[in-house]
TIDREN-472724 format. One line per field, with one value per residue (C-alpha): x, y, z. Coordinates in steps of 0.1 Angstrom, whole numbers, plus 5000, padded with zeros to 4 digits. Example, Ala and Ser with C-alpha at 12.3 -4.5 7.8 and 13.67 -1.06 7.14 Angstrom:
! TIDREN-472724
x <- (5123,5137)
y <- (4955,4989)
z <- (5078,5071)
//
This chain:
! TIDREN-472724
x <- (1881,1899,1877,1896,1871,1885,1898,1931,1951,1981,2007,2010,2046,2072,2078,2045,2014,1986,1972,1955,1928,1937,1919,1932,1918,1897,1923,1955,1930,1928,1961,1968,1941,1962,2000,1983,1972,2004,2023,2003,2008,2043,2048,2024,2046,2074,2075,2058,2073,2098,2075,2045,2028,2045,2024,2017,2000,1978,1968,1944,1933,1901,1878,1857,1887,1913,1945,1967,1994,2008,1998,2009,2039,2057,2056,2096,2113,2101,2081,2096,2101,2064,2060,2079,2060,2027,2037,2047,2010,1992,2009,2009,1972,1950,1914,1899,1869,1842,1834,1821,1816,1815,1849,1864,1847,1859,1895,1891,1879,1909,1933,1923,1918,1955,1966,1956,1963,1998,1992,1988,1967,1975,1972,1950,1931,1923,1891,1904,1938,1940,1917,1918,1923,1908,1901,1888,1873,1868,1845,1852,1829,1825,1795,1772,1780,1783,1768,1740,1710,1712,1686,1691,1663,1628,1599,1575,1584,1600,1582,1586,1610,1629,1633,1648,1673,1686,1686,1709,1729,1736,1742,1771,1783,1770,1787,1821,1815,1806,1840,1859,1839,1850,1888,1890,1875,1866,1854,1845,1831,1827,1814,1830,1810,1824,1797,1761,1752,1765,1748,1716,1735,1763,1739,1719,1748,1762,1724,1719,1753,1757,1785,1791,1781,1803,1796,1825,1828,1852,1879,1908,1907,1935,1960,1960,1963,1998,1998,2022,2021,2010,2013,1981,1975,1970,1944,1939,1925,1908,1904,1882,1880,1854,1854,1824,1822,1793,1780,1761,1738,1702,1709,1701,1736,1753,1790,1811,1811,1827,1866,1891,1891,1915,1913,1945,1949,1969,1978,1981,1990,1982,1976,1951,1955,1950,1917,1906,1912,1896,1867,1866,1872,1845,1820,1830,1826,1790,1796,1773,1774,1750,1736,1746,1778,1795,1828,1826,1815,1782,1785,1752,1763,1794,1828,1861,1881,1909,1885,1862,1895,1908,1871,1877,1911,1893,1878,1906,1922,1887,1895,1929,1926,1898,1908,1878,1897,1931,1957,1957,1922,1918,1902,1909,1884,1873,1894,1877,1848,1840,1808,1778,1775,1808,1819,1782,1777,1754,1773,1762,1740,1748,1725,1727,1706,1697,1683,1663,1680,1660,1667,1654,1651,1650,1684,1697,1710,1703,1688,1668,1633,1604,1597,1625,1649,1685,1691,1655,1652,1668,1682,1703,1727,1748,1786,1793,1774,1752,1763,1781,1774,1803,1800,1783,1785,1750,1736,1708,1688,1664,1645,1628,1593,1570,1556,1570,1602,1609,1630,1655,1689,1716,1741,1771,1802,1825,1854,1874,1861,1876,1850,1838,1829,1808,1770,1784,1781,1744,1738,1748,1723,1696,1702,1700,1671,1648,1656,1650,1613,1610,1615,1597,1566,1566,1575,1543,1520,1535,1528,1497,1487,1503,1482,1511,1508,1472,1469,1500,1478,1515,1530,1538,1543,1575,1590,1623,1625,1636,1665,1664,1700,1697,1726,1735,1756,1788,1814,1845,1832,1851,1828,1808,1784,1779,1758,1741,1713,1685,1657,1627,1637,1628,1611,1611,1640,1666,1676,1700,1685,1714,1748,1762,1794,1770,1756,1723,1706,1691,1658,1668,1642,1640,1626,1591,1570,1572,1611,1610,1589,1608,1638,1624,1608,1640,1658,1632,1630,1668,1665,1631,1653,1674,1651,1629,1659,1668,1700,1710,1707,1701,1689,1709,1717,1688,1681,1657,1625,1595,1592,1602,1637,1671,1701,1697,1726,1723,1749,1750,1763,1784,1797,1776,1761,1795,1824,1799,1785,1801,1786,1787,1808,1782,1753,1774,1780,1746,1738,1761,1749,1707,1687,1647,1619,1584,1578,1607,1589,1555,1572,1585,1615,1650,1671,1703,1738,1754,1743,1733,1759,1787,1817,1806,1806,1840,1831)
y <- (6177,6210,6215,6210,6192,6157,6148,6128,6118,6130,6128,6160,6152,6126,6115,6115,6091,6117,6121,6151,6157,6180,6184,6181,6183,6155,6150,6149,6119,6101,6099,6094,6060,6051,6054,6031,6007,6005,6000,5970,5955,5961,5945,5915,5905,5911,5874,5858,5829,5835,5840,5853,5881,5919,5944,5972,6004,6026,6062,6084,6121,6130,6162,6165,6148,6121,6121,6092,6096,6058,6023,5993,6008,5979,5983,5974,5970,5992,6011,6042,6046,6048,6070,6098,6095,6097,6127,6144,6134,6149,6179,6190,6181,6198,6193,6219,6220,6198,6158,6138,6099,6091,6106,6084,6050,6060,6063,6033,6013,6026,6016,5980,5982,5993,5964,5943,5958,5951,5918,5892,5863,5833,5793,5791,5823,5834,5850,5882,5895,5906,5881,5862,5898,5902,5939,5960,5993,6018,6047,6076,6107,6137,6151,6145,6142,6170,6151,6133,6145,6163,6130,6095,6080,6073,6052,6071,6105,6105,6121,6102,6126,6124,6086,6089,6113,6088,6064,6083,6090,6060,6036,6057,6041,6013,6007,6015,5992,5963,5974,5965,5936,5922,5925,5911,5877,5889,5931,5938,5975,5996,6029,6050,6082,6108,6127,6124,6149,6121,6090,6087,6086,6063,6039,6040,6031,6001,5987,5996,5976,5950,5971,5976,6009,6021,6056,6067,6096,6126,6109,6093,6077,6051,6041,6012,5975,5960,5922,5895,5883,5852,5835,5836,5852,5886,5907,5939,5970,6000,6032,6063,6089,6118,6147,6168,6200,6209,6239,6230,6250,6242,6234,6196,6192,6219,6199,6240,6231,6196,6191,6167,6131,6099,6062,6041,6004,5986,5945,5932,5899,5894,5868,5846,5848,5886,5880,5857,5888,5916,5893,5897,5934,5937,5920,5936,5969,5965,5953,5924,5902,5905,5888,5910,5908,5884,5886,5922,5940,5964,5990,5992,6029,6051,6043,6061,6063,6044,6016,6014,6009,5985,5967,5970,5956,5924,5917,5919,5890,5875,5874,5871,5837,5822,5805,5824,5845,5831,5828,5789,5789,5756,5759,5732,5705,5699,5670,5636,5632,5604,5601,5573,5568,5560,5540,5525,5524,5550,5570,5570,5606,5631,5646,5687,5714,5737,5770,5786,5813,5837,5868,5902,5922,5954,5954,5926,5908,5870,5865,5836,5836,5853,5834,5811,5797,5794,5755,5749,5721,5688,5681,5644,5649,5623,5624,5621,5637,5617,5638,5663,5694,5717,5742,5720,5686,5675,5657,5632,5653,5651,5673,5656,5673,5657,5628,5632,5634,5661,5645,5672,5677,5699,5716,5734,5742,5711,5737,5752,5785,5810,5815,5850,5838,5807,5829,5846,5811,5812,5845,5836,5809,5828,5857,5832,5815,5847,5860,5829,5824,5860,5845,5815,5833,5860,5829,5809,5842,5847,5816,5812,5847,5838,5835,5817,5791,5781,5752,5738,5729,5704,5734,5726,5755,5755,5763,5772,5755,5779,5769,5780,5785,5762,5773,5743,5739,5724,5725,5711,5744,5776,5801,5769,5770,5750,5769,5748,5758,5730,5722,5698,5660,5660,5633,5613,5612,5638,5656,5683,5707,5727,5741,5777,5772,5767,5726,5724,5693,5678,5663,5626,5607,5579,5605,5603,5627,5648,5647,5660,5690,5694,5698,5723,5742,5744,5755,5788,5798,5807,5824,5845,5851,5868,5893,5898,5916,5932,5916,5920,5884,5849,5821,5786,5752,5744,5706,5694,5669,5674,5710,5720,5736,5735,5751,5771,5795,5836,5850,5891,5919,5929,5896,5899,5864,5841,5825,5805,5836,5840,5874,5878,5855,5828,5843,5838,5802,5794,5810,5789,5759,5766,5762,5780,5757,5767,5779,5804,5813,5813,5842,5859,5855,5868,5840,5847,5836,5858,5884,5918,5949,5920,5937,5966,5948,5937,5900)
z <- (4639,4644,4680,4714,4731,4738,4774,4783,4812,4815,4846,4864,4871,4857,4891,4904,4899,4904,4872,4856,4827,4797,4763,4732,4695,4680,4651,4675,4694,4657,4654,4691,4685,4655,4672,4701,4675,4657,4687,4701,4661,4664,4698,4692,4661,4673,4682,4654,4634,4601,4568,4581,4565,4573,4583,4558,4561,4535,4544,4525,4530,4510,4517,4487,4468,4479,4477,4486,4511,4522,4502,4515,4532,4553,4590,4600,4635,4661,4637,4642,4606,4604,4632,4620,4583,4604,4624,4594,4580,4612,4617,4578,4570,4594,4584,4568,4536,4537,4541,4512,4523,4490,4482,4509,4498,4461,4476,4493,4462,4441,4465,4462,4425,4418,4443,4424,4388,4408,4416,4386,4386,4400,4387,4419,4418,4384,4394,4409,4408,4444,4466,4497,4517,4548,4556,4585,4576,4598,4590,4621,4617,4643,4623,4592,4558,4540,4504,4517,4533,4567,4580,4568,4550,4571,4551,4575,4567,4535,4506,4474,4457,4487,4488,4451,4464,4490,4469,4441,4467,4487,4453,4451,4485,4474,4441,4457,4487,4458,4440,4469,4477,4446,4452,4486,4501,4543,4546,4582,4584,4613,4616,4648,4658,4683,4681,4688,4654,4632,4651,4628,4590,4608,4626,4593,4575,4598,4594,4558,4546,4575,4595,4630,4648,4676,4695,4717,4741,4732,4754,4747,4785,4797,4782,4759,4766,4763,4755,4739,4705,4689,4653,4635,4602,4590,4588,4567,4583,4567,4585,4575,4596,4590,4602,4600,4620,4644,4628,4598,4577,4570,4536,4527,4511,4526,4533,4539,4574,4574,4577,4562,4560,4565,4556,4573,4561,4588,4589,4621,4640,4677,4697,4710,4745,4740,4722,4750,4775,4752,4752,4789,4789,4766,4783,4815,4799,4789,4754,4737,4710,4680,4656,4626,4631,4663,4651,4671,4695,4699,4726,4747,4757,4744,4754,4752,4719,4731,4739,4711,4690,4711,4708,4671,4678,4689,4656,4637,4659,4655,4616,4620,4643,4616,4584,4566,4536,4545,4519,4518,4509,4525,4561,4591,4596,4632,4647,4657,4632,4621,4600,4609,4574,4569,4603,4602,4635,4654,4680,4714,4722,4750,4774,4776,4791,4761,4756,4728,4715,4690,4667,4677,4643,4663,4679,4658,4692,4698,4726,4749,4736,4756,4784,4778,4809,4805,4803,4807,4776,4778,4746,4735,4705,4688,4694,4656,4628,4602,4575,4560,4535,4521,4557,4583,4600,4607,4642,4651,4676,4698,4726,4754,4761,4792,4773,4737,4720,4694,4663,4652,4634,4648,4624,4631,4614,4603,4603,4637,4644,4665,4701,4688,4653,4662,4662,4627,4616,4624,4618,4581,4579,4597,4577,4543,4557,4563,4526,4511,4527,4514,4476,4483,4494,4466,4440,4455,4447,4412,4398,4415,4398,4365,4335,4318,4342,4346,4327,4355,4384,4393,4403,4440,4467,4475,4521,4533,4565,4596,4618,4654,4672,4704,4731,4745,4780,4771,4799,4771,4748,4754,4773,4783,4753,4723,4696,4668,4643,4648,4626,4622,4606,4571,4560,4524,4497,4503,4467,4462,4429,4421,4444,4452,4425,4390,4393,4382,4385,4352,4346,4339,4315,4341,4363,4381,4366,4404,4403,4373,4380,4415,4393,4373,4403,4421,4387,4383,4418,4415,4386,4401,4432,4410,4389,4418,4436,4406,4398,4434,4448,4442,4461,4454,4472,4464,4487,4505,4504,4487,4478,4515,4512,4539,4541,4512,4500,4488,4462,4468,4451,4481,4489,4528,4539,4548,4531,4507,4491,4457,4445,4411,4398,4416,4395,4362,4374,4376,4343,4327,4341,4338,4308,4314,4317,4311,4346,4342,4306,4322,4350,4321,4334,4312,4294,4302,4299,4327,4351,4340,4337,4342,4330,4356,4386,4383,4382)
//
């Protein structure tokens, strides 16, 4: 951080235009990044209406240790204030000793842990002392870290002892990341890298805990966007910056050559319309969407400082504009729907132009399928849904193919959405969808195998229906597209087994014989979901038609698959709730009455 290696534009005169390129140090650009930030927070609320939240501001400093330097300071007025407390910060901490990531995530999890110790449950939330946050965390690094390995882990390469050290290692990360998870309801992370020596951990990283990795030229660039304000809600941002030096020894966890590190927390309000043309900027830049995280921007190459903060920038108002971890808890319904069930009349269905959109697990970007041409299927979809689950309004669908018709459903969020967020919503249920087949297959071969089970030839195999995202050409959408997650039409009597907040459904003695053991299938392939991950996940909302499975939910550790993942406090709920059966007996699967190392996981 200490090196004088990153370009900025500077006037060569006050009364000239002509404009001329000096360097300066990669910590002065931090904190050059962060004043620009500040400033477009404190112009774009300078408007906003009386009683919204205030912008506040949390700085940490950690090397090897941390030491906290601003929590939750108000941002006032014109910010100034603020400004001179930062100044004082940059100019009396130059980096220096080494970089320890896990030093800065263990700050960053004590700073939300005395929040709340300093917020007291509420009648509404008495869960979690401090929820219904949304935080941004950024994770800047100019080098590798100085406690992990000098390479990130490779299942190629890797000897056996070396794959235990990386995993030592990274549950540290881990188990701070799960802290925080469990103090605040939206966490958005983003790893910034300045430097191409600190690309593989921080790429690793962004995959490894479903973050977002941005690599940025040493260049600070032009200067910032200045927009209006607006009067959405807030949003909470976390900043780490690393700062590993460019020298480093050949030891594995040699960390003597990495500098000083800073997290900044930062609320901010800004407005729509400047979300609308960051959008722009971003696409015009070369920036994409992806599927593992929409709500953000993925830079196809590098891009200045300035800009991959003002990208950043966008997410935040992404978060900030969508109801997802908002204080009122209660998210706006899309206007106009009407259900067929209850009006009792079919709607009429539209015509659209549709194209297959599919997953590439490589890059993690959604893209058309191979071969596929934009608005090359002909889809019809009913103007109201049929019916309606706890995160989706469902649609009569069908696809017109030369001489057949394709009977499909169509599902997208019953809630308003902000434009960036509407493929997150997918990528959720994609993301859900390819775990639980995972469970469902390895559940099929363990009780197949089971010698427990033998005498149970009733034992149906149990499917997770895949959804595919179908783009559909929708002039009334923003952007012109409509995105919706289509399946196949089930077919027989539609049951729901159990639900992601702790119901269970009951055998009932009136019960068929086959509803009965659907019931108790559905029950023990939650609770195997659970054990088989080690105590990490859980596969629930369980529904669907004869042993073939939709929509299904995941509860994780860290909180990371959408608003209806519960974490730990959704395992305990089902473990309440479920009693084990003789499959769950014949798995050898653990009675319990709440998930394992409870009182450690902050649940």
């Amino acid at each position: 951080m200490r090196k004088k290696d990153v370009t900025r534009s500077s006037s060569s005169s006050s009364s000239s235009q002509t404009s001329k390129v000096e360097s300066c140090t990669r910590w002065d650009a931090v904190f050059d990044c962060i004043d620009t930030f500040l400033s477009e927070q404190i112009l774009s609320s300078s408007n906003n209406e009386e009683g919204e939240e205030e912008l506040v501001v949390s700085l940490l400093i950690f090397n090897n240790e941390v030491q906290t330097l601003l929590q939750r300071r108000p941002l006032l007025g014109d910010g100034e204030k603020m400004r001179k407390e930062l100044r004082s910060i940059h100019k009396d901490n130059m980096p220096y000793g080494g970089t320890n990531y896990s030093a800065g995530f263990e700050g960053a999890e004590k700073l939300f842990d005395d929040d709340a110790a300093n917020h007291p449950p509420s009648s509404t939330n008495k869960d979690c002392n401090y929820n219904n946050e949304k935080v941004v965390m950024l994770f800047l690094c100019d080098g590798r870290p100085g406690d992990l390995h000098r390479d990130p882990p490779n299942t190629k390469t890797d000897t056996k002892k070396r794959r235990k050290q990386h995993e030592n290692k990274l549950n540290r990360l881990k188990d701070h990341l799960s802290g925080i998870k469990n103090v605040v309801d939206c966490l958005s992370l983003h790893f910034i890298c300045i430097h191409p020596e600190g690309k593989p951990w921080l790429n690793y990283l962004a995959t490894r805990f479903n973050g977002t990795f941005h690599m940025s030229e040493l260049s600070l660039d032009a200067s910032p966007l200045v927009t209006n304000s607006g009067d959405d809600d807030s949003v909470e941002t976390v900043e780490i910056c690393d700062d590993g030096d460019d020298d480093d020894s050949d030891s594995d966890y040699d960390d003597s050559n990495n500098d000083d590190d800073v997290i900044e927390v930062v609320t901010t309000k800004s407005a729509e319309t400047v979300l609308r043309e960051r959008l722009k900027q971003a696409k015009s830049s070369g920036n994409v969407y992806t599927i593992a995280d929409t709500t953000t921007f993925t830079a196809a190459s590098s891009s200045s400082m300035r800009t991959t903060f003002q990208t950043i920038s966008t997410a935040v108002t992404a978060m900030r504009s969508s109801n997802v971890g908002s204080r009122s808890g209660v998210p706006r319904e899309r206007q106009g729907i009407v259900l067929e069930s209850v009006s009792g009349i079919k709607s009429e269905m539209e015509l659209f132009k549709a194209t297959r959109m599919v997953l590439d697990h490589k890059t993690g970007k959604i893209t058309p399928g191979f071969g596929e041409k934009s608005g090359g299927r002909i889809v019809r979809i009913a103007q109201q849904p049929f019916a309606q689950g706890g995160l989706r309004n469902v649609y009569r669908m069908k696809e017109i193919i030369v001489g057949s018709i394709r009977n499909l459903v169509g599902k997208e969020s019953r809630h308003e959405i902000p434009d960036v967020e509407r493929l997150r919503f997918h990528t959720d249920t994609s993301n859900c969808q390819a775990k639980a087949c995972k469970y469902a297959k390895k559940f099929n071969a363990e009780v197949k195998k089971s010698v427990n089970l033998e005498e149970n030839k009733d034992i149906h195999r149990i499917s997770v229906l895949r959804a595919e995202v179908y783009r559909l050409n929708d002039a009334s959408c923003k952007r012109g597209f409509r995105y919706l997650a289509v399946e196949e039409e089930l077919k027989g009597k539609y049951e729901k087994w159990n639900s992601n907040n702790g119901f269970v459904r009951e055998a009932k003695e009136d019960d068929s014989d086959d509803n009965k053991m659907q019931c108790q299938v559905a029950q023990a392939f939650s609770h195997f979901s659970y054990e088989k991950s080690g105590g990490e996940e859980m596969v629930v909302d369980i529904q669907g038609s004869n042993y073939v499975y939709t929509d299904p939910q995941l509860h994780t550790t860290l909180k990371m698959l959408g608003r209806a993942d519960r974490g730990v406090p959704g395992f305990n709920d089902f473990f309440r709730t479920h009693k084990c059966n003789f499959i769950c007996k014949g798995l050898g699967l653990e009675a319990r009455t709440k998930a394992k190392d409870d009182s450690s996981l902050h649940s």
